[in-house]
N, C-alpha and C positions, 0 to 999 in steps of 0.2 A: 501674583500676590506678593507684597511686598508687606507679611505682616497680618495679624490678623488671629481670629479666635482660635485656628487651625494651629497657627504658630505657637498661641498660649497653652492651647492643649499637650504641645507635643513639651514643653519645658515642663509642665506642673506633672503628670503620670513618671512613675518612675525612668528612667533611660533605658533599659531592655525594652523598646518598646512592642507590642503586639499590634496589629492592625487588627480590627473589627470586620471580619469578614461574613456573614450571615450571607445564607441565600441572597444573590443580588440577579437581576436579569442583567442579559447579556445586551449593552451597547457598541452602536457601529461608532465607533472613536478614530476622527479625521486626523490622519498625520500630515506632517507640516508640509507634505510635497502636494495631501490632496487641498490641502487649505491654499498652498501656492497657485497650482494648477485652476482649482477656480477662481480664483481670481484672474485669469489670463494670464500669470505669472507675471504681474503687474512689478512686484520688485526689484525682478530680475529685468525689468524689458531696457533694454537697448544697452546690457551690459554685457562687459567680454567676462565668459568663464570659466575654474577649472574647477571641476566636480568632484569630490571625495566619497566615494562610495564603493559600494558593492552587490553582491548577489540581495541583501538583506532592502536594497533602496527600490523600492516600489508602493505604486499606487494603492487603493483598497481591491482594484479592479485586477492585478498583478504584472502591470506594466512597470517596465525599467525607468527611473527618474531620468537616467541617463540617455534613455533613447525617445523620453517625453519633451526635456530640453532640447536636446539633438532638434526636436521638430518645431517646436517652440517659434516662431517668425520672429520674435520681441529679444529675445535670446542668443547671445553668439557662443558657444557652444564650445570651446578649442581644446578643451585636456580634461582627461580623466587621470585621475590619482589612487591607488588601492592600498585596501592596509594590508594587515596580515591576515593570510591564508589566501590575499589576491583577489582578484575583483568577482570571480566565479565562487571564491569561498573554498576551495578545493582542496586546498595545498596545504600540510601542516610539516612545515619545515623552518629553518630558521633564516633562510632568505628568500625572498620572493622574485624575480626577474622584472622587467617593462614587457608591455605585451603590446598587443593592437586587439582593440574591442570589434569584433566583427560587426555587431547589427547597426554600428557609427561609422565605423573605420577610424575610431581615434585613437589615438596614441595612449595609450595606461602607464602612465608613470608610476613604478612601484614607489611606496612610502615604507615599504619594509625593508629595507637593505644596509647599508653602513648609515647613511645618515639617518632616516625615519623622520624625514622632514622635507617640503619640495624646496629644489634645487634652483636657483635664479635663472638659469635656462628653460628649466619648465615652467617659470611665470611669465616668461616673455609676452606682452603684449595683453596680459589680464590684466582687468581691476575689480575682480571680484572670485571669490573661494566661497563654493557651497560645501556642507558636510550632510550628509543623509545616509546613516548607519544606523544599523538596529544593536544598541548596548545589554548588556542583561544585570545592570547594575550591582556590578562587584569591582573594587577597585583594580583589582591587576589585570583584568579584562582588559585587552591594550589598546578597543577600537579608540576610548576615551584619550589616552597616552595618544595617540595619531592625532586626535581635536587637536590636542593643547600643543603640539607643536606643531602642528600649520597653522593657529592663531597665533603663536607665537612668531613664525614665517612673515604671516598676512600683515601684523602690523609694523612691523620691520621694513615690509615693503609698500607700506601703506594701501593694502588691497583691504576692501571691503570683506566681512567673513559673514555668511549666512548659513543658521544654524537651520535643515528642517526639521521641527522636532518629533521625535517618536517614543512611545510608552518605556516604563522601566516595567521590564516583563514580570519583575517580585517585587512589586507594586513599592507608591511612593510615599509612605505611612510606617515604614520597618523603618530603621535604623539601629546597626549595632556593630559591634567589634571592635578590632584593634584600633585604635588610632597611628596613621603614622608620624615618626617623629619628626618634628622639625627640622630644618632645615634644606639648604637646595644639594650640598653634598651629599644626600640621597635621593633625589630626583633621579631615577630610573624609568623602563617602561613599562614597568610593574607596578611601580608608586612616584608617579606624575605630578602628585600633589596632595598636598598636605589632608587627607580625607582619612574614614574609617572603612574596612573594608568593604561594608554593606552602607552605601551612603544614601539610598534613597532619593535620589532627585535623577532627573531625565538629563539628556546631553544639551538639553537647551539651558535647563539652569545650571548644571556645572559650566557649561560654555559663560555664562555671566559670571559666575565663582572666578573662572579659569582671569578672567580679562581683569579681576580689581583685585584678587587679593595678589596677582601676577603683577598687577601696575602696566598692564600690558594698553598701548594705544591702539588699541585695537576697534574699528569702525563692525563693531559686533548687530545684527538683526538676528533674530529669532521668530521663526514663522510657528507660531503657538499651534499645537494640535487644539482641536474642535470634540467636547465631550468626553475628554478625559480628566478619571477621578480619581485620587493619590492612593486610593486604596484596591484600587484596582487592580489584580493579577492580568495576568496576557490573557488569559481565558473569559477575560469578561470585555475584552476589547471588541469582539465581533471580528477580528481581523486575522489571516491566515498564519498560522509558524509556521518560520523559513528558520531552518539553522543557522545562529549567526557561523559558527562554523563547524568544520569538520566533527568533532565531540562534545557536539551542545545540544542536541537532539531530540529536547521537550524540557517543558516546565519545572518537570519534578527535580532537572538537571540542575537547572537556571538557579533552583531554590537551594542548591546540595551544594553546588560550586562555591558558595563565598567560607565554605567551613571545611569541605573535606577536600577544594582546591590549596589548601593552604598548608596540603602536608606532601604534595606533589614533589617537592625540591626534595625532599626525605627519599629513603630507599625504601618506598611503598609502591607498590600500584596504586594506581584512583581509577583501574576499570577501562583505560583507553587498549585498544586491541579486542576491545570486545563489544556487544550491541548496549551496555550499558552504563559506558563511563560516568563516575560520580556517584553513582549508585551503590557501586561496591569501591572494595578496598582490602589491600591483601600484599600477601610477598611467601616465599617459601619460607619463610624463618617463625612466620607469625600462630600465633597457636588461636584460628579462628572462632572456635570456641571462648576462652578465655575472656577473649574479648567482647564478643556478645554478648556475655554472662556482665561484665562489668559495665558496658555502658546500658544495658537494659536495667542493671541494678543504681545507677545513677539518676533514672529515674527521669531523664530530659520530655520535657512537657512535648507532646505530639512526636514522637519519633520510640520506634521500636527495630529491631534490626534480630538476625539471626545468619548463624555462622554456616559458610560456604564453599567451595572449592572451585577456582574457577583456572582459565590457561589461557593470558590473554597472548593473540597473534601476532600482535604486534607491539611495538613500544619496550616500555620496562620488566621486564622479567618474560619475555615474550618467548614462548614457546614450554613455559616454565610454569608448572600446576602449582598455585598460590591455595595455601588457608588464610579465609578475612572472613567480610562479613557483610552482606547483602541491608541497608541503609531506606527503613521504610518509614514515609510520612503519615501517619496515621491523623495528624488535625496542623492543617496549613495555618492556621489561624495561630495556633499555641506553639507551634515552632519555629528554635533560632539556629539558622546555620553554624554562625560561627561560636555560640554556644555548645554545637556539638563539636565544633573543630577543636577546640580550646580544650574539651573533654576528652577526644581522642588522643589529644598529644597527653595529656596527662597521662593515661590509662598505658599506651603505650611506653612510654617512662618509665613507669613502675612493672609493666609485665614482662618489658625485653630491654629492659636497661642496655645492655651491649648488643644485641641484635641492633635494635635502631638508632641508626645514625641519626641525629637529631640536629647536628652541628649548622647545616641549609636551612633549617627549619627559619631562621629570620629572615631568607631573603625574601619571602612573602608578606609574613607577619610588619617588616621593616620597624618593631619596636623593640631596643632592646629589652630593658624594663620587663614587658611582658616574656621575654625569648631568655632571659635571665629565670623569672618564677618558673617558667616550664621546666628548665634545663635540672633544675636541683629537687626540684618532683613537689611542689609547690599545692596546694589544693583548690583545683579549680574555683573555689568559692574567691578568696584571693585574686585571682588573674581578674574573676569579672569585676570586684569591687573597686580594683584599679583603669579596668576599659569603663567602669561607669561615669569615674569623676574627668577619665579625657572625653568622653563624650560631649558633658555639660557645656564645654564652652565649642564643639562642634555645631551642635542645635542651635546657640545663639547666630553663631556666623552663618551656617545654612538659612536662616526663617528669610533673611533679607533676599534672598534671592530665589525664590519659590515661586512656580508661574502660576501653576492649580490648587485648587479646593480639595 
């Protein structure tokens, strides 16, 4: 879709926006490997390979892309590429190794290491880069970060890049949050590109975003999914969750991550060392109560929460009994993540002024602007009416590159 009623609709409603989520039945929604795949992988036939994927890159039927190419007759097959946490998904560390994928026997070139980009030895003899990742659309989600610099790679090297596309699991009709600031002196792995944190579109249409407003020559295909509808959560997809990784482990995460990921760089817990990351949030210093009492008295549309004690095993504060506060969605429909992210730093400011370190707090956020009102205890109403007027010219540039209804 390039444009369209959809389009007008999302500029005219205010810019927090809500998707219209009502009772819907659950549809089977073709990803771009099974839309490949039937076709006899007609795109790919008689090209050389290298595959970027992972655990996340499988059929509806729950077969490996990578070991469906592998078989592929039309398809020459030669390198696998993994991002972070590695091709099995496993590993959450900050560097990943090259491996050899057993069920191929090919060589896995890690993309997580000092460069985060393939190396010209690993393209030897390719003209063509597939990507097939499962995203969970939030911007510092870094499988995205791994697209835009292998496309950046691909067209340098002049290899063909083919996107297969897959669902944004907090469907494609929200948009909201921070904007990051301009420029490329912030290009990180975190904030890749000029986006908000909650940006709404699948890796196929940022893969288009990434290639024009990049100026990138890049020989871009996108294999569209089949039956996917922008308002769709994961759960109306008909199709299995697979953790994109190690601390992503259902929906409710996916939808929690773009607001209360955003305070992770802070000396907080977000719940990792335990069976419910993102869920909770906490530290020994934090007066759990307090702060339930305040953000329930803030009144955030679809979201109620209540204060907890929990000791996570691993990670930050690990081994170390935290008071926080256990983070429940009471109407998917009426809630906004990073409407509550923006509300916790606030709330936080004013409760533990010198308890919380707040100074990291931008390397997420990547605005200063917004990481300025936080810091001097600003009134959330403020933070949003300034992410509303950067959004406005967000929405125009995203509509142009929009694949579905």
């Amino acid at each position: 879709m390039t444009g369209g009623p959809n389009v007008h609709w999302l500029l005219a409603v205010p810019l927090w926006i809500t998707a219209s989520l009502t009772a819907q039945d659950v549809v089977t929604v073709q990803n771009g490997i099974d839309v490949l795949q039937s076709s006899d992988f007609a795109a790919l036939a008689g090209r050389k390979v290298g595959l970027i994927s992972n655990h996340t890159g499988l059929n509806l039927s729950g077969q490996s892309t990578a070991v469906l190419l592998h078989r592929a007759k039309s398809v020459d097959l030669r390198i696998l590429f993994s991002p972070e946490h590695g091709f099995a998904g496993k590993l959450d560390q900050s560097k990943v190794d090259h491996a050899i994928h057993k069920p191929t026997g090919l060589r896995i070139h890690s993309l997580y290491n000092k460069d985060r980009k393939p190396d010209a030895a690993s393209l030897r003899g390719l003209d063509t880069l597939v990507f097939d990742i499962q995203d969970i659309g939030c911007r510092f989600y870094t499988y995205i970060s791994t697209m835009g610099e292998a496309m950046r790679t691909a067209a340098a090297h002049k290899l063909r890049f083919v996107v297969l596309d897959r669902p944004n699991p907090i469907n494609g009709v929200d948009v909201g949050g921070v904007m990051r600031d301009p420029g490329e002196h912030l290009d990180s792995f975190v904030a890749w590109h000029k986006i908000p944190v909650r940006h709404g579109m699948t890796v196929g249409e940022l893969a288009q975003m990434f290639r024009v407003e990049r100026k990138m020559s890049c020989d871009l295909q996108v294999i569209r999914m089949k039956a996917w509808q922008r308002r769709f959560f994961f759960d109306a997809t008909g199709q299995t969750w697979v953790n994109p990784s190690p601390n992503m482990r259902n929906l409710t995460q996916a939808l929690l991550y773009p607001g209360v990921g955003l305070l992770e760089t802070t000396n907080l817990s977000v719940g990792r060392g335990t069976d419910t990351p993102f869920e909770i949030l906490g530290a020994p210093w934090m007066n759990g109560p307090d702060l339930a009492r305040a953000v329930n008295g803030a009144r955030l549309p679809g979201l109620r929460c209540v204060p907890i004690r929990f000791t996570p095993t691993s990670s930050k504060y690990s081994a170390k009994q935290c008071s926080g506060i256990r983070l429940c969605i009471t109407s998917r429909a009426a809630f906004d993540p990073v409407t509550l992210g923006i509300q916790l730093a606030f709330e936080l400011r004013r409760l533990h002024p010198e308890a919380w370190k707040h100074q990291n707090y931008n390397r997420l956020l990547v605005n200063r602007r917004v990481f300025d009102l936080v810091a001097r205890g600003a009134k959330p109403k403020m933070v949003k009416q300034m992410i509303q007027l950067q959004l406005r010219d967000f929405l125009r540039r995203r509509a142009r590159f929009l694949l579905y209804e």
